[in-house]
C-alpha positions as CSV (number, residue, x, y, z in Angstrom):
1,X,-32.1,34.0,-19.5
2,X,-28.7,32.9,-21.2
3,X,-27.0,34.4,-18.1
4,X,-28.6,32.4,-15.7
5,X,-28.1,29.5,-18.1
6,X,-24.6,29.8,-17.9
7,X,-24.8,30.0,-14.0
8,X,-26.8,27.0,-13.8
9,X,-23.7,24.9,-16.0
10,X,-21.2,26.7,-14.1
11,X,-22.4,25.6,-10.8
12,X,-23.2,22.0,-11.8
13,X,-19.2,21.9,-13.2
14,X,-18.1,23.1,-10.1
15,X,-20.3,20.7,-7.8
16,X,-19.0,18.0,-9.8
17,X,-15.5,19.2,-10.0
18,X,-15.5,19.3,-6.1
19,X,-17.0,15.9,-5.7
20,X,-14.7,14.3,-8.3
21,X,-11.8,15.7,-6.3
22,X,-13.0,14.9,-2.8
23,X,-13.1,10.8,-3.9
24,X,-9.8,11.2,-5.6
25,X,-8.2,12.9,-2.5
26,X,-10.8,9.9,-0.1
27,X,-9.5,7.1,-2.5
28,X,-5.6,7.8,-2.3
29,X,-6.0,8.0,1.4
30,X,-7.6,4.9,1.9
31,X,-5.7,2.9,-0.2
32,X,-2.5,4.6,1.2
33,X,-3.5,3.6,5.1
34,X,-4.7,-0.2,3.4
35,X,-1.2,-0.5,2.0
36,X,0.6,0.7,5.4
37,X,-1.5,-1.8,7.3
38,X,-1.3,-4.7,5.2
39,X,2.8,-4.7,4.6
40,X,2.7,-3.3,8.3
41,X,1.5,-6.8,9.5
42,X,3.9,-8.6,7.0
43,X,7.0,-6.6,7.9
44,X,5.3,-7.2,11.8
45,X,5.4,-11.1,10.9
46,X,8.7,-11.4,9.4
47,X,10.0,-10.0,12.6
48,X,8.3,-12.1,15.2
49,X,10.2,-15.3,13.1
50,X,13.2,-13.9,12.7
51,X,13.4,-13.2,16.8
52,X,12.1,-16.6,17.1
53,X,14.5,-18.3,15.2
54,X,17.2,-16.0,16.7
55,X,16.8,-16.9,20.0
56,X,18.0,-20.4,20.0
57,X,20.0,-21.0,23.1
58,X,24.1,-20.6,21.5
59,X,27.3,-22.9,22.8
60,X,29.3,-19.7,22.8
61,X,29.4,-16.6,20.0
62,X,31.9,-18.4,17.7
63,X,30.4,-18.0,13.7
64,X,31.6,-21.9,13.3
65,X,29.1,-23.0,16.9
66,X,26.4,-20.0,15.9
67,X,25.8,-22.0,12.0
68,X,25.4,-25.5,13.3
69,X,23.2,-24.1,16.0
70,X,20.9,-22.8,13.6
71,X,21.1,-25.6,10.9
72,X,20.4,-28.1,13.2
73,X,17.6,-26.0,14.9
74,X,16.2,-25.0,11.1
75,X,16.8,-28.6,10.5
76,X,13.8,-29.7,13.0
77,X,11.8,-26.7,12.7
78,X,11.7,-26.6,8.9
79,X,7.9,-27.3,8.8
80,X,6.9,-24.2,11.3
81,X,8.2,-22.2,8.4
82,X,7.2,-23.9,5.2
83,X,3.6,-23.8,7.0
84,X,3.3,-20.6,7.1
85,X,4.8,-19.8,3.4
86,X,7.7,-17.6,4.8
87,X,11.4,-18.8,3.7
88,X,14.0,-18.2,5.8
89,X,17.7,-18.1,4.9
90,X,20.7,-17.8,7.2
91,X,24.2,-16.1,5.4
92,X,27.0,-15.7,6.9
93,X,28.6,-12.5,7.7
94,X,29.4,-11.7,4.3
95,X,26.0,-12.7,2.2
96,X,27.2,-16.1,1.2
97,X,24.3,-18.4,1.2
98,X,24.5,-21.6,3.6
99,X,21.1,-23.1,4.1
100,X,17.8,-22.4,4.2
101,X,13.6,-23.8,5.1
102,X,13.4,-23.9,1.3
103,X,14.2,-27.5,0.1
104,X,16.4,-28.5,-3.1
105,X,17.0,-24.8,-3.2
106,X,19.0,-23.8,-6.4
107,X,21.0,-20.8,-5.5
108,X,21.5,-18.0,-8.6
109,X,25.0,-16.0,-8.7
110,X,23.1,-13.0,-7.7
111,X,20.2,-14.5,-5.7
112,X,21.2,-12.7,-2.4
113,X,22.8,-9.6,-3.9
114,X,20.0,-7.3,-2.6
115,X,20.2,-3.6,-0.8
116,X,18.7,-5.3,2.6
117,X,21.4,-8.0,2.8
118,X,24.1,-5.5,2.1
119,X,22.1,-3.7,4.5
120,X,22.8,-6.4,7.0
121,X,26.6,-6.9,6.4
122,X,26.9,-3.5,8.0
123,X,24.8,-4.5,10.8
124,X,21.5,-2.7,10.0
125,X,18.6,-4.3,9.6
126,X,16.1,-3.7,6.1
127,X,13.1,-4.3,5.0
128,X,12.8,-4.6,1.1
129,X,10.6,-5.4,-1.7
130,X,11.4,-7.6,-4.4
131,X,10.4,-9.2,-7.4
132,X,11.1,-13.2,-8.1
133,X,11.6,-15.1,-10.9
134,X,8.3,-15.3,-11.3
135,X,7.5,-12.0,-10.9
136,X,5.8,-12.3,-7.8
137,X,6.4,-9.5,-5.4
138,X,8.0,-10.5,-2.2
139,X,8.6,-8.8,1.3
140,X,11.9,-9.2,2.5
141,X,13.7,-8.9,5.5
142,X,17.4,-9.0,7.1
143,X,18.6,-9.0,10.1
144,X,22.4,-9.9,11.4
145,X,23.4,-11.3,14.5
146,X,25.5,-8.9,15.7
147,X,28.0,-10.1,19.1
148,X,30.0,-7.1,20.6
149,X,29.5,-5.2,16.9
150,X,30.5,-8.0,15.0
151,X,28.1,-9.4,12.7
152,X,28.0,-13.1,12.8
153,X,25.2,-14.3,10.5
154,X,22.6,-12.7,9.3
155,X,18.8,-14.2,9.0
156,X,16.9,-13.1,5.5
157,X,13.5,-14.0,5.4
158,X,10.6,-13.1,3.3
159,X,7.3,-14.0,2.0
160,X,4.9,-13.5,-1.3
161,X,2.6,-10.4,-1.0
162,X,0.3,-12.1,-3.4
163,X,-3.0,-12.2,-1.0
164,X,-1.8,-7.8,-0.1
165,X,-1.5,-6.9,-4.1
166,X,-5.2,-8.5,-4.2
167,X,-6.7,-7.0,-1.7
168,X,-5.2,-3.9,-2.7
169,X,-6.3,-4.0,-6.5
170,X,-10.0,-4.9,-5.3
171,X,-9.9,-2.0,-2.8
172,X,-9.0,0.1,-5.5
173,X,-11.5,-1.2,-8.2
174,X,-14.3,-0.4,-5.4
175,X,-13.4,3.2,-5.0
176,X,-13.1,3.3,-8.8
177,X,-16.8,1.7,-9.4
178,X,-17.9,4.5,-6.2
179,X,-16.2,7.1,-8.0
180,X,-18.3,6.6,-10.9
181,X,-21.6,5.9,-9.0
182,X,-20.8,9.0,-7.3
183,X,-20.2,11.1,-10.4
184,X,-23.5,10.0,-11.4
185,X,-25.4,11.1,-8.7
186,X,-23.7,14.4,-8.1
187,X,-25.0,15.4,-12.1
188,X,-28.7,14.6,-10.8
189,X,-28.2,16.4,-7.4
190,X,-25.7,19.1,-8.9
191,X,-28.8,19.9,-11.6
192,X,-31.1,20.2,-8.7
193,X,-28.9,22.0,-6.6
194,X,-28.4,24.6,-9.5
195,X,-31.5,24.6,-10.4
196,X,-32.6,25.5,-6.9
197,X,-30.2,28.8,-7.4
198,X,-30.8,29.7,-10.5
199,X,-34.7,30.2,-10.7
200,X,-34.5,33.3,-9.2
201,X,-32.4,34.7,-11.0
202,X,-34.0,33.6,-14.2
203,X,-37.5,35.0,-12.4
204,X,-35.8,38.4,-11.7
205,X,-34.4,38.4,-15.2
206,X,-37.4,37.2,-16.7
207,X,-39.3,40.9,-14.7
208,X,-36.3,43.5,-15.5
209,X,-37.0,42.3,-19.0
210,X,-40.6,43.2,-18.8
211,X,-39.8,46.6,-16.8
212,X,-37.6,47.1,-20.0
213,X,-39.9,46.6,-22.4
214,X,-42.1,49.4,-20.1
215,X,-44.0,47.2,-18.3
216,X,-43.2,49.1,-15.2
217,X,-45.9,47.4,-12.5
218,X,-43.8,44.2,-12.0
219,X,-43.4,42.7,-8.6
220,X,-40.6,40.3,-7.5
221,X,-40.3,37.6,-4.3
């Protein structure tokens, strides 16, 4: 009877052990693909405005013509990007800051000292998260305007991933809370489920006892 007692536990641990790790492994995978989707269509978004903004119609490829093109096309654009909370910054070939969609903008010493600018300088384009001053996390993105391999400017933009942290952190109290619920209700169901095993056992141990004791005419199902 202790035997099958012990089977009974051991198979209700086990149960529970595989369901525990079958919504660990289901939770990290969803909230893996959520976070690809959701800074997918971010990094997706920063793109589409920097191509917009980059193809302005240009005098000629001169640095000096390609700036006051772009100030004076951010300069009656400004709201399309304020609008939709995304900053955009144009730097010359070096990094230097030179104007921006952000108004009364007060640039830091190392404000635009970050991998994806220096990135940029070499003529590759980066995606990169940040942290502001704030704290706030931020998706970043820069891109230079490269003319016959000669980076000319380069266009940073990025935006707060406030509303993808959220929606992230909820996702991932949810499967949480359904971890627990399911915990729950794999005990009742793992009980039963051993339960269901373990009867018989406990039956036939229950008759080899008897046949033991010399109570030979037993019968078993």
């Amino acid at each position: 009877m202790k035997n099958a007692s012990s089977i009974q536990w051991k198979l209700i641990a086990v149960y529970n052990i595989i369901v525990l790790i079958a919504m660990i492994v289901s939770g990290i995978f969803i909230l893996w693909q959520l976070e690809e989707y959701q800074y997918g269509k971010i990094e997706d978004e920063l793109t589409a405005t920097t191509s917009n903004f980059m193809s302005v119609t240009l005098e000629d490829d001169s640095e000096e013509t390609i700036i006051n093109t772009f100030k004076n096309y951010l300069e009656e654009n400004s709201s399309f990007y304020t609008d939709k909370d995304t900053e955009l910054y144009v730097l010359d070939s070096l990094g230097n800051y030179l104007f921006s969609s952000v108004p009364n903008l007060e640039v830091s010493d190392n404000e635009f000292f970050k991998s994806a600018i220096i990135s940029a300088i070499n003529g590759v384009k980066k995606f990169e998260k940040i942290k502001d001053k704030e704290n706030n996390e931020l998706m970043t993105y820069a891109c230079p305007l490269s003319i016959s391999g000669e980076v000319k400017a380069i266009i940073y933009t990025r935006v707060k991933t406030t509303s993808v942290v959220a929606t992230i952190e909820k996702t991932r109290t949810i499967i949480v809370l359904s971890t627990v619920i399911a915990m729950m209700l794999s005990v009742v169901t793992g009980f039963i489920f051993a339960k269901t095993l373990t009867d018989p056992i406990k039956d036939l141990t229950n008759t080899a006892s008897k046949m033991a004791r010399g109570e030979i005419y037993q019968s078993v199902d």
